[in-house]
C-alpha positions as CSV (number, residue, x, y, z in Angstrom):
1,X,1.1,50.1,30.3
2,X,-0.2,48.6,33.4
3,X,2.4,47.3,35.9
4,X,3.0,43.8,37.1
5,X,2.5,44.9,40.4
6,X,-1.1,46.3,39.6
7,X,-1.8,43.1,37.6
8,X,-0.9,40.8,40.2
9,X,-3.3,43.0,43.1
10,X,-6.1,43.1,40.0
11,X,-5.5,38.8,40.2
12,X,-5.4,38.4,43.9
13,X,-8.4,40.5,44.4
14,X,-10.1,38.1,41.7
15,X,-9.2,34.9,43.0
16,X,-10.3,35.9,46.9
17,X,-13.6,37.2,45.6
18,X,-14.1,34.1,43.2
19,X,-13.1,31.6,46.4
20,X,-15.0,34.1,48.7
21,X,-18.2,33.7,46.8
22,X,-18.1,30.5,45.0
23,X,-19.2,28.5,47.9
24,X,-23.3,28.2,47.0
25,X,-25.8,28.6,49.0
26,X,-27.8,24.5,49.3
27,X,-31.3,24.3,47.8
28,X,-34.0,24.3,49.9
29,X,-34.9,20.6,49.0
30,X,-31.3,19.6,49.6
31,X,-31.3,20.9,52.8
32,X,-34.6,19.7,54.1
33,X,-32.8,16.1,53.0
34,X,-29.6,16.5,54.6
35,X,-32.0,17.4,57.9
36,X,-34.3,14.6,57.4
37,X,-31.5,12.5,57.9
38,X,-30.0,14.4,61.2
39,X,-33.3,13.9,62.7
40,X,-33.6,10.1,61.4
41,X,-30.2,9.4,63.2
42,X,-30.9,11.8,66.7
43,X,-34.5,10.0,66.4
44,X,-32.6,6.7,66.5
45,X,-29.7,7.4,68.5
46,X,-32.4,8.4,71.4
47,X,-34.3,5.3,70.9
48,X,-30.5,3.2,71.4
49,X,-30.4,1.7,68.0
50,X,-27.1,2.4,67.0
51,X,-27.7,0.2,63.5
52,X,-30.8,2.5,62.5
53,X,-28.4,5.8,63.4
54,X,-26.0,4.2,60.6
55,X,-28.1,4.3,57.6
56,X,-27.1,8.0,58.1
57,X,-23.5,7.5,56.7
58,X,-21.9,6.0,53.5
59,X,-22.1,2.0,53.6
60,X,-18.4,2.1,52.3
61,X,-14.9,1.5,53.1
62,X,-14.3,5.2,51.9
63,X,-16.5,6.9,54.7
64,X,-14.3,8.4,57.6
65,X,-14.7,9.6,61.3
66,X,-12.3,11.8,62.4
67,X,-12.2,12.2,66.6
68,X,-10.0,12.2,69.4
69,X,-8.1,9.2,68.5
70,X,-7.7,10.0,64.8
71,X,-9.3,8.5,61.8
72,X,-11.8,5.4,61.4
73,X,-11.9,4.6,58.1
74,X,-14.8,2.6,56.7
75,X,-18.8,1.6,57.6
76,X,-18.4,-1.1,59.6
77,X,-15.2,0.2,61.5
78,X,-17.1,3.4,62.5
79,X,-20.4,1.3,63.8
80,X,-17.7,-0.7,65.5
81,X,-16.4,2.5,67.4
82,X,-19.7,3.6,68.4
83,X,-21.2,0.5,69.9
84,X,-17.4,0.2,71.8
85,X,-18.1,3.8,72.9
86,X,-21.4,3.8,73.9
87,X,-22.1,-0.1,75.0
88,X,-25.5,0.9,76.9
89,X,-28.1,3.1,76.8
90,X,-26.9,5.0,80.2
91,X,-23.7,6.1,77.8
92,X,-25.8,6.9,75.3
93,X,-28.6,9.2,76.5
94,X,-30.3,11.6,74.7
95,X,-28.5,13.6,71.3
96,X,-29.6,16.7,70.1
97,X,-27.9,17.7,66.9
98,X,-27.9,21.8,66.6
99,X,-27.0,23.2,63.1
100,X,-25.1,26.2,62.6
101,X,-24.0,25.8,58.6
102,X,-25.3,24.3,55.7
103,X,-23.6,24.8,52.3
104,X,-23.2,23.0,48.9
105,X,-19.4,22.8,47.8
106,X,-21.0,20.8,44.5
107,X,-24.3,19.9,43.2
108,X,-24.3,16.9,44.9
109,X,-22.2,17.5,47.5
110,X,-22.5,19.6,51.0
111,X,-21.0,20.6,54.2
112,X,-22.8,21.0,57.7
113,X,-21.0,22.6,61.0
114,X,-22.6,21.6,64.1
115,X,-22.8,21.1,67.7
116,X,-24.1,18.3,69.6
117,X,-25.4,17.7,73.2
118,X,-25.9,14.1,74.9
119,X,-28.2,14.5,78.0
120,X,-26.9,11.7,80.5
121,X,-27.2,10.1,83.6
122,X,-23.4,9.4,84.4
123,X,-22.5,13.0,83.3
124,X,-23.6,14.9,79.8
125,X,-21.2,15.8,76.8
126,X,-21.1,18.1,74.3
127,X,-19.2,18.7,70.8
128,X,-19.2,20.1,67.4
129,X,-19.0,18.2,64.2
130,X,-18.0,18.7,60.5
131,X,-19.9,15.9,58.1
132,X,-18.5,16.2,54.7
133,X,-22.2,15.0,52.8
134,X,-23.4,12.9,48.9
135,X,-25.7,12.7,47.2
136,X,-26.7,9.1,46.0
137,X,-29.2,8.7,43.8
138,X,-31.2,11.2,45.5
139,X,-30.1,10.1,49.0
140,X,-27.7,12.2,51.2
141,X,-25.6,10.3,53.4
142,X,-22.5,11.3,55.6
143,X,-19.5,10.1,54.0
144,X,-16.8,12.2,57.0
145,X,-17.2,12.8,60.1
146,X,-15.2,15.3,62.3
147,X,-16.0,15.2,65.9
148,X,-14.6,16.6,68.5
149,X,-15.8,16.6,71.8
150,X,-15.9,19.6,74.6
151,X,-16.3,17.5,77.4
């Protein structure tokens, strides 16, 4: 007869290999989409069209950014924040988006871990992000945004 104690280390070493390993790897195609759209929005951030750099996220009240001063909750709130924050194209400069992580928690679902780098005049800045990604009707747009800035 096997002993509770050996059944309970035979069900933790299942679950922590299930959770371990249940993460999947994206597609190719998804991934190529999700990057299309990184380079659509560094494309238009560098060009200082903060409107095109939008079309990257959720047009919804249910898309967050998460930053230094805590949550933003909605579309419009979170262009709001970014024309507040970068009002010219001196505060702006130039983004490059570098990705480190790409994976699907669902099929139409996905997480990216990155770091960003704005080249500037006044002085540069530099970060890493979490965007929480969906798929809409074969779209992928950022519905949250963690970003955290180094300097």
């Amino acid at each position: 007869m096997v002993s509770n104690n050996l059944l309970y280390l035979f069900f933790s070493i299942f679950i922590f290999s299930y959770n371990s390993y249940s993460q999947n790897s994206i597609s190719v195609n998804d991934s190529i989409g999700i990057m299309n759209v990184m380079t659509f929005q560094e494309k238009a951030w560098n060009n200082g069209d903060i409107n095109l750099f939008m079309e990257g996220y959720l047009k919804s009240k249910e898309l967050v950014f998460s930053g230094s001063s805590g949550p933003i909750y909605g579309w419009k709130a979170t262009k709001q924040r970014y024309f507040k924050s970068y009002p010219t194209l001196e505060s702006m400069g130039q983004l490059t988006f570098s990705v480190t992580k790409i994976k699907s928690l669902t099929p139409t679902t996905a997480y990216l871990i990155g770091e960003y780098y704005l080249k500037r005049v006044i002085d540069d800045s530099f970060g890493h992000f979490t965007l929480i990604w969906k798929n809409i009707e074969g779209k992928w747009l950022i519905v949250s945004d963690h970003t955290s800035s180094s300097k």
